[in-house]
C-alpha positions as CSV (number, residue, x, y, z in Angstrom):
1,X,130.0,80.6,122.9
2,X,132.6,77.2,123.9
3,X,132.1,74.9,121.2
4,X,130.3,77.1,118.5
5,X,131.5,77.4,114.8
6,X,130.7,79.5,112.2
7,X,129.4,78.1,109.5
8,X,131.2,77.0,106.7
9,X,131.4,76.8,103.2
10,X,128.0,74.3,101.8
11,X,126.9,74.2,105.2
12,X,123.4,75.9,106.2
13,X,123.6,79.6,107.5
14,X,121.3,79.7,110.9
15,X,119.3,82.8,110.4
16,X,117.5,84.3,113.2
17,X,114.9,86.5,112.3
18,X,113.4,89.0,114.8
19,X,109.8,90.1,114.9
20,X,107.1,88.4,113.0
21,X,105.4,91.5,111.6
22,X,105.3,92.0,107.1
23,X,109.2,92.7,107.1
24,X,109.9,89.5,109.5
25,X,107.3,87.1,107.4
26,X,108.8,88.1,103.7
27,X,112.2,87.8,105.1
28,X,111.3,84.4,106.3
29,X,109.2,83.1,103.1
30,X,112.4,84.2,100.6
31,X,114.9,82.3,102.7
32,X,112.6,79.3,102.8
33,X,112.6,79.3,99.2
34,X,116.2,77.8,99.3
35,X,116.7,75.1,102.3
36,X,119.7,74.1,101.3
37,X,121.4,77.5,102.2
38,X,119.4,78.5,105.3
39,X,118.1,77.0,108.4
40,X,115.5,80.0,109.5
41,X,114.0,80.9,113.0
42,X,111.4,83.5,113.5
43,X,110.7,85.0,116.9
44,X,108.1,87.3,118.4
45,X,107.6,88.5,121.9
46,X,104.0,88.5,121.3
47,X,101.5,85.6,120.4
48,X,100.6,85.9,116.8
49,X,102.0,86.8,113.3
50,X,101.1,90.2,111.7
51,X,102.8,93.1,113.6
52,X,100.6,95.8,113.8
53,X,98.3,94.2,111.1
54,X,95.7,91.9,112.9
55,X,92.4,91.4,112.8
56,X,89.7,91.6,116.4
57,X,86.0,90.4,116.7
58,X,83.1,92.2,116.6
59,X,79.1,91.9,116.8
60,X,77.6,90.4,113.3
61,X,74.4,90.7,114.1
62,X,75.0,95.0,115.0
63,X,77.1,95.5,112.7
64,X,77.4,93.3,109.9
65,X,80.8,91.9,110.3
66,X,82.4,89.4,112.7
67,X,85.9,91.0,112.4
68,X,87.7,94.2,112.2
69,X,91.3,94.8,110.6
70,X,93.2,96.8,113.2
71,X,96.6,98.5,112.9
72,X,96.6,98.8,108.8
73,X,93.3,98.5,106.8
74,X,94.3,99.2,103.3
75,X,96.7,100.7,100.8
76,X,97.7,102.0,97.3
77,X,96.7,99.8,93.9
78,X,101.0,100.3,94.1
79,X,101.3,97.7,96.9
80,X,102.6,95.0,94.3
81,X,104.7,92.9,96.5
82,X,102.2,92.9,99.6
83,X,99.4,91.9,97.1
84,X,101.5,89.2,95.3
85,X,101.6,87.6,99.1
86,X,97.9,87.9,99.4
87,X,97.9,85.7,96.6
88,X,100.4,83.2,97.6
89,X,98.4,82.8,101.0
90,X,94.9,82.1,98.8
91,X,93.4,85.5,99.7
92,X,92.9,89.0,97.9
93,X,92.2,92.7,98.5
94,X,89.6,94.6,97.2
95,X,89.0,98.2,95.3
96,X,87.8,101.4,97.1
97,X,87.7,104.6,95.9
98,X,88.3,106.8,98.7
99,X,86.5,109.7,100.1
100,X,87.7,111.9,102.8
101,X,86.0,114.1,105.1
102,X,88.5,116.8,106.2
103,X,87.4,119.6,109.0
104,X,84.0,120.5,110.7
105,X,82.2,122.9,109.8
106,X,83.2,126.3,107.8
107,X,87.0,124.5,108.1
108,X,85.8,121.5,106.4
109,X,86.2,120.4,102.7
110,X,86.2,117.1,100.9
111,X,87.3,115.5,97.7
112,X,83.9,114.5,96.9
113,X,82.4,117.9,96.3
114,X,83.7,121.4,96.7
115,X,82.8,123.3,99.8
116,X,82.8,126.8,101.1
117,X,86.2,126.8,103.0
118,X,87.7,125.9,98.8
119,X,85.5,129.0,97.8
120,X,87.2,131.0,100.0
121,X,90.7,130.1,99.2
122,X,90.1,130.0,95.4
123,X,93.2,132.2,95.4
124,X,95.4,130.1,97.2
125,X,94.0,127.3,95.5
126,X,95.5,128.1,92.2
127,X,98.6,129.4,94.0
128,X,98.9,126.0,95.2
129,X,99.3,124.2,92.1
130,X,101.9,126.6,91.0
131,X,103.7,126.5,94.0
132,X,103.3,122.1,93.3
133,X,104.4,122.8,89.7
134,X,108.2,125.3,90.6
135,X,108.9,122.1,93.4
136,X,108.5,119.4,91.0
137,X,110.5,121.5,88.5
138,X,113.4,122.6,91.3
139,X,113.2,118.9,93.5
140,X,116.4,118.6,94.4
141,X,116.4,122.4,96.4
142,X,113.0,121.9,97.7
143,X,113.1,117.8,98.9
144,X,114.1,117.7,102.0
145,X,112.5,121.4,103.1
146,X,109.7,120.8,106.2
147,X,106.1,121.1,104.6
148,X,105.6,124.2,107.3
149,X,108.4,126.2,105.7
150,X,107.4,125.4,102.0
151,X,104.2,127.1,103.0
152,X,105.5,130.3,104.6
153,X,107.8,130.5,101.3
154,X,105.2,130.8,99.0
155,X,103.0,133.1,101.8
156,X,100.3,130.8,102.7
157,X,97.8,131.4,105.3
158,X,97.7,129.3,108.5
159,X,94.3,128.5,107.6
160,X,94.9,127.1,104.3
161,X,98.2,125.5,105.2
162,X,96.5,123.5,108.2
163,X,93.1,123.1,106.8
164,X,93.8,122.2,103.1
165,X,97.8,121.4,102.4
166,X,98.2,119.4,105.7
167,X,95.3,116.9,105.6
168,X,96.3,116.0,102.3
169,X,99.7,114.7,103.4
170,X,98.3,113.3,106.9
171,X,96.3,110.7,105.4
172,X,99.1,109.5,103.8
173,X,100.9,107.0,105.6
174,X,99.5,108.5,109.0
175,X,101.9,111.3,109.5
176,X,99.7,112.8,111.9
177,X,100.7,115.7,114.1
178,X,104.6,115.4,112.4
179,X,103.4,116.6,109.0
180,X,104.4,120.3,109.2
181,X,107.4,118.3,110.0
182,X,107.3,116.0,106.6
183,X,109.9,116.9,103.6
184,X,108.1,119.0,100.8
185,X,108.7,116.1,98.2
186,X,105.9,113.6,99.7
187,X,103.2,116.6,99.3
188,X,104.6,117.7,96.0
189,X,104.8,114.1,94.8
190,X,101.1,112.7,96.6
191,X,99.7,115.3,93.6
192,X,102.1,115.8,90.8
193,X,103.0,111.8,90.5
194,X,101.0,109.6,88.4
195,X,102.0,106.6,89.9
196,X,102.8,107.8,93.6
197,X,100.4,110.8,93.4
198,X,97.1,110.1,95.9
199,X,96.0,113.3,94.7
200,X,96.8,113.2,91.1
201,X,96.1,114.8,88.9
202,X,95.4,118.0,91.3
203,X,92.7,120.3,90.7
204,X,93.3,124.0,90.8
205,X,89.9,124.6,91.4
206,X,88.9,122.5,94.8
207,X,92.5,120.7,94.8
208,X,91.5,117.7,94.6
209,X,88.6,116.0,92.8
210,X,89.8,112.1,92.1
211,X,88.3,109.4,94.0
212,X,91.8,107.9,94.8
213,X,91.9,104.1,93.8
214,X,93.0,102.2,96.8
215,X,92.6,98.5,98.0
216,X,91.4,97.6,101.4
217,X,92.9,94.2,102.9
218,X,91.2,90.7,103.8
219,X,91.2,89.8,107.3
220,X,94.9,90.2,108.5
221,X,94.9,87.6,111.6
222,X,93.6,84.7,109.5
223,X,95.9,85.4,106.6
224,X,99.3,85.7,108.8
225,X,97.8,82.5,110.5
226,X,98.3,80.7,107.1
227,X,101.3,82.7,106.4
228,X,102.8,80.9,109.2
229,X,101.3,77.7,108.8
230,X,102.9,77.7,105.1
231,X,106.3,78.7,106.6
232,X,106.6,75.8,109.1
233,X,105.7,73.4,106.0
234,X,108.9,74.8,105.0
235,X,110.5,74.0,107.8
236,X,111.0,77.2,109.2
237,X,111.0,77.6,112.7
238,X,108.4,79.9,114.1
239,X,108.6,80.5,117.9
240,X,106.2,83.4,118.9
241,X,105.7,84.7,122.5
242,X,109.8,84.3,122.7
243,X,111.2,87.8,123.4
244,X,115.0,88.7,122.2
245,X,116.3,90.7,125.3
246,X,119.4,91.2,124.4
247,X,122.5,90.7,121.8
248,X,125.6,89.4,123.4
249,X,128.0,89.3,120.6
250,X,128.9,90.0,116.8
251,X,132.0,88.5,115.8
252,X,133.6,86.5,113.7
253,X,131.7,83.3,115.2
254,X,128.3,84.6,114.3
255,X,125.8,86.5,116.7
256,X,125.4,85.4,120.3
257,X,121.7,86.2,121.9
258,X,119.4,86.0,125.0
259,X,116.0,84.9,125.0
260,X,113.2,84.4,127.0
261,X,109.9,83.0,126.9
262,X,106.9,84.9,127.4
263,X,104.0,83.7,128.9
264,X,101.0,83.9,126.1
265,X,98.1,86.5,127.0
266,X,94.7,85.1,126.0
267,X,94.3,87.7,123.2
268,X,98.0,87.1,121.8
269,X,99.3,90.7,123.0
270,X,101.5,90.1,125.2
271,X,102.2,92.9,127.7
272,X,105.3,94.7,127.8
273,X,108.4,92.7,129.4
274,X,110.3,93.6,132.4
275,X,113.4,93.8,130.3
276,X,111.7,96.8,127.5
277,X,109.9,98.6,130.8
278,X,110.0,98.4,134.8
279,X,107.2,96.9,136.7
280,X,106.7,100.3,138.2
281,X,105.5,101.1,134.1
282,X,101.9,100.6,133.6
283,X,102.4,98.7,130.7
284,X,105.7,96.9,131.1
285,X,106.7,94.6,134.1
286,X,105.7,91.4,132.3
287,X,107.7,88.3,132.6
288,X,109.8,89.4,135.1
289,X,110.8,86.0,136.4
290,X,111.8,84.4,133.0
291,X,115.1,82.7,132.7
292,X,117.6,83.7,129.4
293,X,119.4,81.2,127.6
294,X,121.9,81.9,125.0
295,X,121.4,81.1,121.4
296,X,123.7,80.8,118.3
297,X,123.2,82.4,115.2
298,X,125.1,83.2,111.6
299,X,123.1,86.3,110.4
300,X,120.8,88.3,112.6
301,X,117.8,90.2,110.7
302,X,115.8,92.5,112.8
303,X,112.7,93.4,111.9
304,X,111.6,95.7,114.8
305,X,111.7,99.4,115.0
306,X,114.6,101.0,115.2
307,X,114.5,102.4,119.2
308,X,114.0,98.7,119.4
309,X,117.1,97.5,117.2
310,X,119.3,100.4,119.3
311,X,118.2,98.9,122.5
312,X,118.4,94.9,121.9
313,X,121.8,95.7,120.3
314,X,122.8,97.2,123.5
315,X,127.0,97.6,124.0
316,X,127.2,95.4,120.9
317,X,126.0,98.2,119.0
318,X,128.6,100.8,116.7
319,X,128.9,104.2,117.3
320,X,127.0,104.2,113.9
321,X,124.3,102.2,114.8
322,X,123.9,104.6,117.5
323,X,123.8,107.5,115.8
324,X,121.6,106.3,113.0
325,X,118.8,103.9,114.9
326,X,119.2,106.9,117.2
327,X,118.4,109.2,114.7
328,X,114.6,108.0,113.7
329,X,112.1,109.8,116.0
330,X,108.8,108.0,117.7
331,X,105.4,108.8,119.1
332,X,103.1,107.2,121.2
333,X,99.7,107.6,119.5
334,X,96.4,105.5,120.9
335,X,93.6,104.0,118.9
336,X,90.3,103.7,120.2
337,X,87.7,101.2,118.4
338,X,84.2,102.6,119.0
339,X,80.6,102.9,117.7
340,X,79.9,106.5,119.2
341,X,78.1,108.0,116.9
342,X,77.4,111.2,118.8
343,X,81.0,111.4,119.1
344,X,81.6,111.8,115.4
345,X,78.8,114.0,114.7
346,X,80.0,116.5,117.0
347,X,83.2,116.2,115.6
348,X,83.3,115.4,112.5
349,X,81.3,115.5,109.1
350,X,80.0,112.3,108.5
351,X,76.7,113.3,105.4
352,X,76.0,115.3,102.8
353,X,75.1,118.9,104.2
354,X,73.7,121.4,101.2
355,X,74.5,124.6,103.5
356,X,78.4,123.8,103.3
357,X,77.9,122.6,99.2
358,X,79.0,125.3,96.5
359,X,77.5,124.4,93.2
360,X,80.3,127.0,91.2
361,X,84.0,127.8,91.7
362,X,85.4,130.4,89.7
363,X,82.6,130.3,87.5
364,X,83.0,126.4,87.1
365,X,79.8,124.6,87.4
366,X,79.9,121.8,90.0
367,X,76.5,120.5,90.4
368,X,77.7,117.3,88.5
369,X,79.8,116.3,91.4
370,X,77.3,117.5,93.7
371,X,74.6,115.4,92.8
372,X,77.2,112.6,93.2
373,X,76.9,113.2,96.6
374,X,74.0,113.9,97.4
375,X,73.3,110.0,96.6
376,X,76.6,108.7,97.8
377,X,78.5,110.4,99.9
378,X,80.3,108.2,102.2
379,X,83.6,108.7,103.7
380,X,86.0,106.7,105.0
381,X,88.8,109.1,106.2
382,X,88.6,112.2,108.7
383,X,90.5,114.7,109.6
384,X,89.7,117.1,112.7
385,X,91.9,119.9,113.8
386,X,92.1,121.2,116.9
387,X,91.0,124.5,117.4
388,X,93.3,125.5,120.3
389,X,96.3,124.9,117.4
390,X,95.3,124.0,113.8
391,X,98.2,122.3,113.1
392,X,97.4,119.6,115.2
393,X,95.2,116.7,114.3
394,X,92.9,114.2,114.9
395,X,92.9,110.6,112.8
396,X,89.6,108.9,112.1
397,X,88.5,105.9,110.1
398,X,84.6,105.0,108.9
399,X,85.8,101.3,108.7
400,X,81.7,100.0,107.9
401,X,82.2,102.6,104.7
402,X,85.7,101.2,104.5
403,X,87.0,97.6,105.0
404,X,85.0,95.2,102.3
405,X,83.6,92.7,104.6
406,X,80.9,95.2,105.6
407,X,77.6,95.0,104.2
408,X,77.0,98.1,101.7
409,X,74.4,100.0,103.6
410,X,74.9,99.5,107.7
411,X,72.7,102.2,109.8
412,X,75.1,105.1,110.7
413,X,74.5,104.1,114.6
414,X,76.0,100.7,114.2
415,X,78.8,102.0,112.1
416,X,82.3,100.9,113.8
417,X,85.3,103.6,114.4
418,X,88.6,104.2,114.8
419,X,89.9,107.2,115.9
420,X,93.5,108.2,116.7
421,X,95.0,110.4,119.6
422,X,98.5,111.5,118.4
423,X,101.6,112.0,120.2
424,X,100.4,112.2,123.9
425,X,103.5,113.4,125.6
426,X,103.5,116.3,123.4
427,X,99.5,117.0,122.2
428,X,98.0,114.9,124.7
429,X,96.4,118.1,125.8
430,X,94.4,118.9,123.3
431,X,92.8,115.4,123.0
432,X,89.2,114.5,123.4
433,X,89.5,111.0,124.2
434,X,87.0,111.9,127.4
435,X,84.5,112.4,125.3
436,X,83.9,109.0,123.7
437,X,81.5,107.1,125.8
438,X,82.7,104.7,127.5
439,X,80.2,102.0,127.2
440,X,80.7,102.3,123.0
441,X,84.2,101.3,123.3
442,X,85.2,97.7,121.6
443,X,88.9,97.9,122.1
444,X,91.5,100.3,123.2
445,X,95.5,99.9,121.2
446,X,98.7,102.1,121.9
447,X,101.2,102.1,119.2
448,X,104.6,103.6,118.8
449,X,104.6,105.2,115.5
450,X,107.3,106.8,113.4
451,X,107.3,110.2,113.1
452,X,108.1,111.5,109.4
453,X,110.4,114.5,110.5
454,X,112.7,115.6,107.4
455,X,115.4,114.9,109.8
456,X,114.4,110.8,108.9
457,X,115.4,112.0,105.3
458,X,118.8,113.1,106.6
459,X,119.8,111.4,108.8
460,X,118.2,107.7,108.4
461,X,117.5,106.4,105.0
462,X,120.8,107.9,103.3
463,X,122.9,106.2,106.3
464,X,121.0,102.6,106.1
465,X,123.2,101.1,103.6
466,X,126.6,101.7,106.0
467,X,124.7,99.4,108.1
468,X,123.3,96.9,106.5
469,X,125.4,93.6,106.2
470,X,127.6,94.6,108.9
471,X,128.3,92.7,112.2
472,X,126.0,90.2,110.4
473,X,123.0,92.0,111.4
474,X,120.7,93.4,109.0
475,X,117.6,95.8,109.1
476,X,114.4,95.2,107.6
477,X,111.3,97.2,108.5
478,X,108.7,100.3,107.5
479,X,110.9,103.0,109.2
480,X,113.5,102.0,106.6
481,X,111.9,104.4,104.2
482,X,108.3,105.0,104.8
483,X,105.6,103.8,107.2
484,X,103.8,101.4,104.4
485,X,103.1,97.6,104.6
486,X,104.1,97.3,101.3
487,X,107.7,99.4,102.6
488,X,108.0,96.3,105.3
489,X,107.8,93.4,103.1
490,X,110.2,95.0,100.5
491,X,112.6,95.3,103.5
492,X,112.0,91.6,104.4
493,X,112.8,90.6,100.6
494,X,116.1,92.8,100.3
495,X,117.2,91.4,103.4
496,X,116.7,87.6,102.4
497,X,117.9,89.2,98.6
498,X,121.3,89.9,100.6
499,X,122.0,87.1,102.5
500,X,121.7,85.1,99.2
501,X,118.0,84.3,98.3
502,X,116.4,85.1,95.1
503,X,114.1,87.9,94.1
504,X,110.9,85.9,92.9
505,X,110.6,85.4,89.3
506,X,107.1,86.9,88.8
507,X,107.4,89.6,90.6
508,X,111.0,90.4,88.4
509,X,108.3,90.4,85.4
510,X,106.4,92.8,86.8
511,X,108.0,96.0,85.7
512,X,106.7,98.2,88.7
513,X,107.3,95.3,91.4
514,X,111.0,95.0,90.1
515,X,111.9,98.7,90.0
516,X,110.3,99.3,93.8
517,X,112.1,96.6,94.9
518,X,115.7,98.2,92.6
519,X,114.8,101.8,93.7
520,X,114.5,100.1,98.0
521,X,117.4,98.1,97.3
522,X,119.8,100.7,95.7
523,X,118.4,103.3,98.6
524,X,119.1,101.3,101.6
525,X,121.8,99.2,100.6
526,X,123.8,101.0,98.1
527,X,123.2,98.2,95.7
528,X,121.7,97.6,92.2
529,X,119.7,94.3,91.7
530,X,120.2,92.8,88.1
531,X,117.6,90.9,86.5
532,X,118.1,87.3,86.5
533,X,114.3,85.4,85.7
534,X,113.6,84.8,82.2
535,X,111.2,87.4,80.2
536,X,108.4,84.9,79.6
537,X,106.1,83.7,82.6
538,X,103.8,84.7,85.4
539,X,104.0,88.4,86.6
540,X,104.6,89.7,82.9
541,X,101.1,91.3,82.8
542,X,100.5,92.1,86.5
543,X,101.6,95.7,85.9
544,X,99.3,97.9,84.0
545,X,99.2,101.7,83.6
546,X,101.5,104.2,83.6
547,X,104.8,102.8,84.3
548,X,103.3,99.8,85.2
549,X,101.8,101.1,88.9
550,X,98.9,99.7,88.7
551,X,98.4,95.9,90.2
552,X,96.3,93.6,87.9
553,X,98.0,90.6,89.4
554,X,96.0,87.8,91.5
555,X,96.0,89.4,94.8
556,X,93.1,91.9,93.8
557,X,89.8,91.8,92.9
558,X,87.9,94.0,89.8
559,X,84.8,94.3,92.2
560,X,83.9,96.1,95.4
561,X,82.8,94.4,98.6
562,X,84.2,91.1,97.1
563,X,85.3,90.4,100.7
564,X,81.1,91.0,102.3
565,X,80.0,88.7,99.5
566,X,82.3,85.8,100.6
567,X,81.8,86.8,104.1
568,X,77.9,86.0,104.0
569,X,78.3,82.5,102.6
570,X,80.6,81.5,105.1
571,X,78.8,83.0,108.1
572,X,81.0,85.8,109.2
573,X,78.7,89.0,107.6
574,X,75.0,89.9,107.2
C-alpha cells in the first residue's frame, strides 16, 4: 500500500469491477459513459464475457443451427433494460409464445390443451384460483410463507401441489427442487399480475390456458464479444482469465487486492483455481503455480455470487457481510446438452397424444384448443417429477422448438436438449443422468445456482442496502433479488447509478424501465432515484401495455424466427 493515495477531489475514481457476466458488463458500460470520473477495469477468471450466458457450436447440417445459447436462453417481454443492450450492441431478441409440457403420462398436463390429470382436479382447480385470489387480497400475511405450506393451508393434495402448483413456479427463474421452498408471493403473483404474471390471467378451469409471450435471445457469445469490444473503445480495461483471489484491505486508502493470471483453456472455461478448490477437487486445482500481485483500487464492485463475494472478501469482510452473503443458499445442478431422443420420449411428453386430450371440463367445450394442437403442438419447456418423491424435479428445454435460430420444422431425432439434474448433494439420487446415451451428448456444464428459499426473502434482499456502499465495495448481481438476466444488469446499473454515473436517458422515458430500475434501487439500496432526463426523446414509446410492461423498444423483433432467417443468409442455419 507505500505510496498509494486515495483519490481526490476531480481526480478519476479507479474502479475495479469483478466478474464479467450481465451485472459486471452494465456496471462497466454506465461508468464508461463518464471518463472523466472513472478509470474502469473489468476482470474475469475465465476467458470470455457473458457469465453463464454464452453461446457453444453445434452440427448445421443435423440440426439446422451452428450454435446453441447455453446457461440463459430467453426471458419475459419485461426484460427492458437487457433488451435496450441488445440494441446498443446492434442485435435483437425475438417472440415466442411458450408451451410447456409438464409430467408423463396420467401426471401430465399442459398449457396448450387440457388433459386428464386437470379433469381430475377440477375441484382443486377452482380452489386454486380462490385460494390465488384471498393471497393477493391478504399479501402482506401470506408473502414470505413457503409455497409447501400455502398448500397444506388451503388442504391441497400432494398430487396436485407437485403436479400442477409446483411446475408452474419451477419454470420460472429455474427454482427447481427449492420451489416448495419459494415465498407464496412469486406463485400468487406468476398468475394474478398482469405485468409480472407468466400465467395471467389464470384459468379456473385447466389453470392456465395463455401462450405466455416471452422473447428468446440472439447468440450470447458473439454479442458479449461486441459488448466488450465497444467497452475497450471506451477505454475500459477488460482483463479476462485474471482471477481476484483475495481482498487485502478496505480502508480509507481505497481497496487493496490480489490477483492472478490464469492460464486460458481452449474453450474459454477456465477450470477451477487452486485458490476456490484443492487439487485433490476434481474440478479445482488449476493454476496452482500462479504468482499474486497486489493492486490498488477506489471502489470495488463485485459481480459474483455471493458464497463467492463472502470468500474473496475473506478477514476483510464485516460481521454483516458475513451473516448476509452467508445467508443466500446454493446448489450444484448439471446441464447436459444432448440429442437423445429416446431419452425424452421415455421421459417426457414431447407430441400431441388424443388418449390423454379432454375435449370438455366442467361442461366447457375445449375442442377449439384442441385442434390447436393437434396441428401445432410444440413445447419448449418440461417438467418431470420423480416418482420416488413428487416434489422433486427434473428441468428440460426443446431448444430446436425454442431458441430462433432453428429452422421451423427440424425432425424430432435431430432436435437438440438440455436437461437439468438439480441439487446433487441432496437429490442426486433420484437422477437419471445414466440413462442419456452417451454417444448423443454434445456438452456436459455444472452450475452453482441460487436456491429461492423464503429465507433469501428474509434474510438477503431486506439486509442488501446495509451493505451496499460500505467499505467501498458494492454488490451487483442476480442473487440480489431474483435469478433473472434482466435482475443482473439492473444490479450492474444501480451500482454505476451509485458511484455517480447516470441512469440512461431513454431508458428513464420508458415508464416500466424506470420504475424496475426505482423499485431495485429503493429495495437494495434504500434509495429513491429521481428523474432527471428530459420528457421528450428516445425511450418515450418503448413501453406499451399495461403499466407500460411490455417492450416495443429496438431490442425486439414483431416476428418469430427473425434470428433462423438471418441465420440462413449468413451461413450459420439451414
Amino acid at each position: 500500500m507505500a505510496g498509494y493515495q486515495r483519490v481526490k477531489d476531480g481526480d478519476k475514481k479507479r474502479v475495479l469491477v469483478v466478474g464479467a457476466g450481465a451485472a459486471g458488463m452494465s456496471c462497466a458500460q454506465h461508468l464508461a459513459q463518464h471518463p472523466d470520473k472513472f478509470d474502469v477495469t473489468v476482470i474475469d477468471a475465465v476467458d470470455y464475457c457473458g457469465g453463464q450466458a454464452f453461446s457453444i457450436p453445434i452440427d448445421k447440417e443435423k440440426h439446422g443451427a451452428s450454435w446453441l445459447n447455453q446457461g440463459v436462453q430467453g426471458g419475459s417481454n419485461i426484460f427492458h433494460h437487457t433488451m435496450t443492450m441488445f440494441s446498443r450492441q446492434g442485435h435483437h431478441a425475438d417472440p415466442v409464445k411458450l408451451q410447456v409440457s409438464f409430467g408423463k403420462d396420467d401426471k401430465f398436463w399442459t398449457n396448450v390443451f387440457p388433459t386428464k390429470l386437470l379433469a381430475r382436479h377440477t375441484k382443486e382447480i377452482k380452489r386454486f384460483h380462490t385460494m390465488l385470489k384471498i393471497v393477493r387480497w391478504f399479501e402482506v400475511i401470506f408473502a414470505i410463507i413457503p409455497i409447501k405450506i400455502l398448500m397444506k393451508l388451503f388442504f391441497f393434495s400432494e398430487e396436485f401441489a407437485n403436479t400442477v402448483a409446483l411446475p408452474m413456479v419451477a419454470l420460472f427463474l429455474g427454482t427447481g427442487n427449492y420451489t416448495p421452498e419459494v415465498p407464496s408471493i412469486i406463485l400468487e403473483r406468476l398468475v394474478t399480475s398482469p405485468t409480472y404474471g407468466m400465467w395471467y390471467p389464470g384459468d379456473p378451469l385447466t389453470v392456465a390456458s395463455n401462450l405466455p409471450p416471452m422473447v428468446v435471445f440472439p447468440n450470447f457469445s458473439i454479442f458479449y464479444e461486441d459488448w466488450r469490444k465497444n467497452l475497450v473503445e471506451k477505454g475500459v480495461k477488460v482483463r479476462l482469465s485474471t482471477e481476484l483471489t483475495e481482498v487485502v484491505s478496505r480502508g480509507k486508502n481505497g481497496v487493496v487486492v490480489k490477483i492472478i493470471k490464469r492460464t486460458p483453456e481452449p474453450d474459454h472455461h477456465n477450470a477451477v483455481s487452486a485458490w476456490v478448490a484443492p487439487a485433490s477437487d476434481p474440478h479445482g486445482g488449476a493454476d496452482a503455480g500462479a504468482k499474486e500481485t497486489e493492486e490498488h483500487y477506489d471502489e470495488l464492485v463485485l459481480c459474483v455470487l455471493a458464497d463467492t463475494a463472502n470468500r474473496i472478501l475473506g478477514r476483510t469482510a464485516t460481521y454483516r457481510e458475513k451473516k448476509v452473503l452467508g445467508s443466500a443458499k446454493f446448489s450444484d445442478d448439471i446441464t447436459v446438452t444432448h440429442t437423445d431422443s429416446d431419452y425424452m420420449k421415455r421421459h417426457y411428453e414431447n407430441f400431441y397424444n388424443p388418449e390423454q386430450a379432454v375435449t370438455q371440463i366442467q361442461g366447457v367445450d375445449q375442442t377449439t384448443r384442441i385442434e390447436m394442437a393437434k396441428k401445432s403442438f410444440k413445447p419448449m419447456y418440461y417438467i418431470k417429477e420423480y416418482p420416488e418423491d413428487l416434489s422433486k424435479l427434473e428441468m428440460c428445454f426443446d431448444c430446436t422448438n425454442y431458441q430462433s435460430q432453428f429452422p421451423p420444422e427440424v425432425k424430432f431425432e435431430d432436435h437438440v436438449f438440455q436437461t437439468i439434474f438439480l441439487n446433487k448433494k441432496r437429490d442426486g439420487h433420484l437422477w437419471s443422468i445414466d440413462e442419456i446415451d452417451e454417444s448423443k451428448i454434445i456438452r456436459k456444464d455444472w452450475w452453482h445456482q441460487l436456491c429461492h428459499s423464503f429465507t433469501h426473502y428474509l434474510f438477503v434482499i431486506p439486509w442488501m442496502m446495509f451493505l451496499q456502499g460500505r467499505k467501498h465495495t458494492r454488490f451487483a448481481a442476480a442473487w440480489t433479488l431474483i435469478n433473472a438476466h434482466e435482475v443482473a444488469v439492473m444490479s450492474g446499473i444501480a451500482a454505476a447509478v451509485d458511484l455517480g454515473a447516470q441512469y440512461p436517458e431513454d431508458l428513464e422515458r420508458d415508464k416500466f424501465a424506470l420504475l424496475s430500475f426505482r423499485l431495485y434501487y429503493l429495495l437494495v439500496y434504500g434509495r429513491w432515484y429521481r428523474k432527471k432526463a428530459p420528457q421528450e426523446g428516445p425511450g418515450k414509446d418503448w413501453a406499451s401495455g399495461l403499466y407500460g410492461s411490455i417492450y416495443q423498444g429496438p431490442g425486439v423483433v414483431n416476428q418469430d424466427r427473425t434470428m433462423w432467417r438471418e441465420e440462413q443468409k449468413k451461413g450459420n442455419s439451414t
